[in-house]
DOKEZA-656990 format. One record per residue (C-alpha): residue in three letters; x, y, z. Coordinates in steps of 0.02 Angstrom, whole numbers, plus 32768, in hexadecimal, padded with zeros to 4 digits. Layout:
DOKEZA-656990
ALAXYZ;...
This chain:
DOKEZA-656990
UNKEF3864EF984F;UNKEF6B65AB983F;UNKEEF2662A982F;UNKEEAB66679775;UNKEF1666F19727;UNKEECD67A69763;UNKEEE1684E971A;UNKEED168D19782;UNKEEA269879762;UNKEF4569C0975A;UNKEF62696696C5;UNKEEB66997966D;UNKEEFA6A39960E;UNKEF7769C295B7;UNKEEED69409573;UNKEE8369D79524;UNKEF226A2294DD;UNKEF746987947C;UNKEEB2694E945C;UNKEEB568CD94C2;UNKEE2C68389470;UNKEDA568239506;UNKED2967829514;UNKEC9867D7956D;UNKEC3B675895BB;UNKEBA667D595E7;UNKEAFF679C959F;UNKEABE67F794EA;UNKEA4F687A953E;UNKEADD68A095B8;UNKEB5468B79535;UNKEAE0692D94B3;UNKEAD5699E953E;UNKEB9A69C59530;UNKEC1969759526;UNKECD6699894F4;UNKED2669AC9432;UNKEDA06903944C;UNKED12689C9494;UNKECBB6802944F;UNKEC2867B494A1;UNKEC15670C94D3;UNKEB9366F39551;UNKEBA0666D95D2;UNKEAD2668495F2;UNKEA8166C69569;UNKE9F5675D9598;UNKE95F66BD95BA;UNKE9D4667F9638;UNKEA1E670C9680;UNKE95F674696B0;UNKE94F669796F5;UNKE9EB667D9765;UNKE9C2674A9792;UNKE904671F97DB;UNKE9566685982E;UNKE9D466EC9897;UNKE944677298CA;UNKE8DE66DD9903;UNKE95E6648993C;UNKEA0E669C995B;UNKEAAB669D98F5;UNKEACC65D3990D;UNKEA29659E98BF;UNKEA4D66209832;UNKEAFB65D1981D;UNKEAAC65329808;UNKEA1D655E978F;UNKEAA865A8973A;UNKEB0964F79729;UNKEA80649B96E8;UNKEA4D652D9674;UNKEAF46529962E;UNKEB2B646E962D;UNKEB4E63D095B2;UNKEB34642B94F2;UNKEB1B64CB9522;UNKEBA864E59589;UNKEC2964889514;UNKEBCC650C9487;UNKEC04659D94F7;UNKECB765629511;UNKECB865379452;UNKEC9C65F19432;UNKED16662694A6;UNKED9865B2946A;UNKED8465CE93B8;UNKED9866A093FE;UNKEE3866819455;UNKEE70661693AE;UNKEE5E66C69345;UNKEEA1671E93EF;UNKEF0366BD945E;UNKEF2B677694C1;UNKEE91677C94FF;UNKEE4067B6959F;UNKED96678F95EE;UNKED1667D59651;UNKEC5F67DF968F;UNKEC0D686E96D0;UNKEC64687A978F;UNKECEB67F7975F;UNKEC7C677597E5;UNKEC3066CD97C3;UNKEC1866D8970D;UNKECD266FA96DA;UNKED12668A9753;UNKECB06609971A;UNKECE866149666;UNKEDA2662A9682;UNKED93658C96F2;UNKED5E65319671;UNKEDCF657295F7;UNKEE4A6539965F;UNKEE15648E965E;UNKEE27648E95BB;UNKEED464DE95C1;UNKEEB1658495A7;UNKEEF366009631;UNKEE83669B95FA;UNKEEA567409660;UNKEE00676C96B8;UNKEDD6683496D4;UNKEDE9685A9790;UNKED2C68B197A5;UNKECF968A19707;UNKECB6690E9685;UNKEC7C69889711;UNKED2569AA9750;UNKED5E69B296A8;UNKECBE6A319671;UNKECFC6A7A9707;UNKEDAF6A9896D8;UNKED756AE7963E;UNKED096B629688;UNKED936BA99700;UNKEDF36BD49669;UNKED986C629637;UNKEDBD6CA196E5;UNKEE806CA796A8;UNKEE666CF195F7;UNKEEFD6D2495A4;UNKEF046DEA956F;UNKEE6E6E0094DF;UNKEE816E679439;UNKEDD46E8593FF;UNKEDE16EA19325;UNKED526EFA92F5;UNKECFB6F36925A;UNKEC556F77920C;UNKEBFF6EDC91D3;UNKEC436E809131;UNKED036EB99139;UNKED336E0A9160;UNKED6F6E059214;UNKED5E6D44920A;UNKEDE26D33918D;UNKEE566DBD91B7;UNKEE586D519276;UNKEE736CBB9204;UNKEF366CFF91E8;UNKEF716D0292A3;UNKEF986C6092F2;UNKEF586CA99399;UNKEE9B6CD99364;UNKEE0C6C5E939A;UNKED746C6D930E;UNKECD86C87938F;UNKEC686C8E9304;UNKECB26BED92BE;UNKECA06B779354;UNKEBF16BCC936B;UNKEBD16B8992C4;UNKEB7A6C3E92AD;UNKEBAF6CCB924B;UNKEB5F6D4A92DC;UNKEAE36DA89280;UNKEA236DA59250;UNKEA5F6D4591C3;UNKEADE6CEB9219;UNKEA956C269228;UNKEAC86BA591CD;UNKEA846AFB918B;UNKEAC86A919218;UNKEA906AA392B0;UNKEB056B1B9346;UNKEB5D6AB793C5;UNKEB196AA39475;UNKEB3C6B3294EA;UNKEBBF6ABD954C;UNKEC156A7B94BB;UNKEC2A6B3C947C;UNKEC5D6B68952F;UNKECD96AC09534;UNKED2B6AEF9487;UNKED4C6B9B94AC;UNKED976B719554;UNKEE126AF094EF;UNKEE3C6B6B9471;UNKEE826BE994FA;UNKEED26B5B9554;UNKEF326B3494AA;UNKEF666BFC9499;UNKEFA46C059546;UNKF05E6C329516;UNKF0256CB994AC;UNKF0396D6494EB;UNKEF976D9494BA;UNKEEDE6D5F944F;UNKEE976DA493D2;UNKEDD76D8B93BA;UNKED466DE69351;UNKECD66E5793A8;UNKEC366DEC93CC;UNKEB9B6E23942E;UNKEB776DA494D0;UNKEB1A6D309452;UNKEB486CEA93AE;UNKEAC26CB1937E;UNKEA5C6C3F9408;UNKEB0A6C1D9457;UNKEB3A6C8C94E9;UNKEBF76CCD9505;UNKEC426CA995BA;UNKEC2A6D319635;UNKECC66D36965B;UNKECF76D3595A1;UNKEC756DD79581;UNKECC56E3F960E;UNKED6C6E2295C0;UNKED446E3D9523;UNKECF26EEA9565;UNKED9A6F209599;UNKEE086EF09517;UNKEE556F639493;UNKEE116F7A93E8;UNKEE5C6F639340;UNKEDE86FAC92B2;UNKEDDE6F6F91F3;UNKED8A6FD89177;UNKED606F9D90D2;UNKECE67002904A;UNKEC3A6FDD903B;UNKEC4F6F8D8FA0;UNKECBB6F238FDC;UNKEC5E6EF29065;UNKEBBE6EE38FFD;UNKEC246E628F94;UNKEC656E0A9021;UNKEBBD6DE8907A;UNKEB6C6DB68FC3;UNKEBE96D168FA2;UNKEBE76CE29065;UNKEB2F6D039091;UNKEAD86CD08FDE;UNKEB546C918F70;UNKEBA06C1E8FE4;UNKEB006C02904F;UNKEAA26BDD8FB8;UNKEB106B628F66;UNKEB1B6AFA901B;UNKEA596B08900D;UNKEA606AAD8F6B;UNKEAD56A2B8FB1;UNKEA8E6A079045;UNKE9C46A17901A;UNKE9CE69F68F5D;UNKE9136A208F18;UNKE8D46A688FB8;UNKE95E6AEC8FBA;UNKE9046B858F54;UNKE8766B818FF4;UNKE8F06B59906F;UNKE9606BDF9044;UNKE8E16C549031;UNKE89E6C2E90D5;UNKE9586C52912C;UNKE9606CFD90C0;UNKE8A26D3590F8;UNKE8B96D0991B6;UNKE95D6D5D91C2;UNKE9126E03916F;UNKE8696DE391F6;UNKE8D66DCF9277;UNKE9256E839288;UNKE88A6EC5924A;UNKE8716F1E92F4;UNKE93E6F5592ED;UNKE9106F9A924B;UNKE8656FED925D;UNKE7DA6FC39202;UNKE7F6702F9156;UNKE89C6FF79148;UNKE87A6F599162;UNKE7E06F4F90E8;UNKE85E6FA7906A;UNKE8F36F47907A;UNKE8836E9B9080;UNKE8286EDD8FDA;UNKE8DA6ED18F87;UNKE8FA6E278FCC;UNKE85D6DF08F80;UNKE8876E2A8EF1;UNKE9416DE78EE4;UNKE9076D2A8F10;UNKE8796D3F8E86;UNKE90D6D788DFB;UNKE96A6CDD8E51;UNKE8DD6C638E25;UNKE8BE6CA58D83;UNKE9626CDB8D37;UNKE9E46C668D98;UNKEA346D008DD0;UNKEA526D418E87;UNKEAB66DCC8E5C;UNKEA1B6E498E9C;UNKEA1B6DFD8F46;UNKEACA6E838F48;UNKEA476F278F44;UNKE9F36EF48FD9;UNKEA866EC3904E;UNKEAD76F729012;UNKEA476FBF904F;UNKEA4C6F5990E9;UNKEB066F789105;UNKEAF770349103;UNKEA4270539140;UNKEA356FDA91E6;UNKEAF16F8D91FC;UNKEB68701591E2;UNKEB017098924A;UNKEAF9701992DE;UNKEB946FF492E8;UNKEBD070AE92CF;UNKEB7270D69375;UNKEBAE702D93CA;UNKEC6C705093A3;UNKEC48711593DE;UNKEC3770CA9486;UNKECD6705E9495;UNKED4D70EF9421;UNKEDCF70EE94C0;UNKEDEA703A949D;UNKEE16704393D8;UNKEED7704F93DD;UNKEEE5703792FB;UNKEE5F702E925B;UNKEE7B703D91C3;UNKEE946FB29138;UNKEEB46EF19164;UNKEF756F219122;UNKEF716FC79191;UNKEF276F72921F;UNKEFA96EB5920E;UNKF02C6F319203;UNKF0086FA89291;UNKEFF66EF592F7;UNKF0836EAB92E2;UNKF0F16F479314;UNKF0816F4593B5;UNKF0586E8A93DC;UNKF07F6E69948A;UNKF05D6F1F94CC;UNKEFB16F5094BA;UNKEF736F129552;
């Protein structure tokens, strides 16, 4: 009988680029540590069995693991295993599958897929040499364009226009301030770090990338090493926008838009919960801030969620993020943009600045 079909590394830049569907046949608590964007998960041993066929190995060897494993996963439960897989590769008969070093777990699956008629590609090495692969290709970054603004003069969506941006913020699931977190929950650190790494493997014909300036977290999630020290170096485009229209901007996407999600998502409980996200962000830079600032600017919070709960009306929350805007975030990021000035190659506005780009695109780094 020939041997089961095997995809090597070479090929592995190609599945994350055409998003490839994966089976990965990891158990649960593998798989919620990271995992990659394309990937489903099947389990051949749930997490109770895993830990059981694990403490056999220690104590017994790798054949009296394999067979715990067997009669673990035998008669019902095996044929509800394949059943999942099967009913997968109905919905994605491209498919590729792997465990966590491509060894007895996805072998064992696409043998019995076979069985059944099903010649599934298994993952030479598994999702470590795949993690792997991803890793090493923020040690071949493309040249960076770093687009940069005071806070509020919508970087996000000025990115949004050019086919060879990737949103940070967005597969963060962060919008990088104090204020930044959202309802759901951020990604794991590997399934930021995996994403990322696939985005830049899908611009790798471009001549260059154009990302917003982000500190080394967003949020809880960390940027690459490698990915900071580019970043560091790369040159600077600059949008400018007035404060009013900054102040404006921040209102609909930070309480507008936040609040109406809260509403959605939390129905009754959203007046506490949202007050809660507006009180801890304020507490949280209270330090940044100072403490009269803080006890200032968190007296006119206060006072906008009361007018909210009595009137209906958030349209005072804008006084307080003016205040923020010019007092704490436009002074900080005066002095941090000081330091890089030798990088900034254009600012002005978002039509000065798309302009001024795509007369030099290709030939600022």
């Amino acid at each position: 009988m020939p041997s089961l079909p095997i995809i090597s590394s070479t090929d592995f830049s190609g599945l994350f680029v055409q998003n490839v569907p994966m089976i990965d046949v990891r158990a649960p608590v593998e798989f919620q540590k990271g995992a990659f964007p394309a990937a489903c998960n099947l389990p051949i041993l749930n997490n109770t069995e895993r830990e059981q066929v694990g403490i056999r190995y220690k104590e017994s060897g790798p054949d009296a693991a394999s067979d715990l494993g067997h009669r673990l996963v035998s008669g019902s439960v095996q044929a509800s295993r394949i059943d999942g897989w099967l009913k997968y590769l109905a919905a994605h008969p491209n498919a590729v599958l792997y465990c966590f070093r491509g060894g007895q777990r996805s072998m064992i699956a696409c043998d019995w897929l076979r069985g059944l008629g099903h010649e599934v590609p298994r993952i030479e090495g598994g999702f470590k040499q795949l993690r792997n692969h991803l890793l090493e290709v923020f040690n071949h970054l493309p040249p960076l364009v770093i687009v940069s603004g005071k806070t509020g003069t919508g970087k996000t969506e000025f990115l949004k226009a050019f086919r060879q941006s990737i949103d940070l913020e967005g597969i963060a699931h962060h919008r990088g301030s104090a204020f930044g977190s959202k309802i759901n929950p951020q990604p794991a650190q590997i399934n930021f770090e995996n994403q990322v790494a696939i985005e830049f493997l899908k611009r790798q014909d471009e001549v260059e990338v154009l990302l917003e300036d982000e500190s080394r977290l967003i949020g809880r999630i960390n940027l690459p090493l490698p990915l900071q020290a580019a970043m560091k170096k790369a040159p600077i485009l600059v949008l400018e926008e007035s404060l009013d229209t900054r102040t404006t901007r921040i209102f609909y996407e930070y309480i507008a838009q936040q609040w109406q999600e809260y509403c959605d998502h939390f129905s009754a409980e959203a007046a506490p919960k949202f007050t809660a996200y507006l009180l801890g962000a304020m507490d949280a830079i209270r330090k940044r801030l100072g403490n009269s600032a803080h006890d200032q600017l968190r007296s006119r919070l206060v006072d906008a969620i009361d007018l909210h709960e009595r009137t209906g009306s958030l349209e005072s929350h804008k006084h307080w993020i003016r205040a923020l805007l010019s007092d704490y975030y436009d002074p900080m990021y005066n002095y941090q943009l000081d330091k890089k000035a030798e990088r900034v190659k254009a600012q002005g506005s978002r039509e000065t600045i798309s302009q001024w780009y795509f007369e030099h695109q290709g030939c600022l780094t």
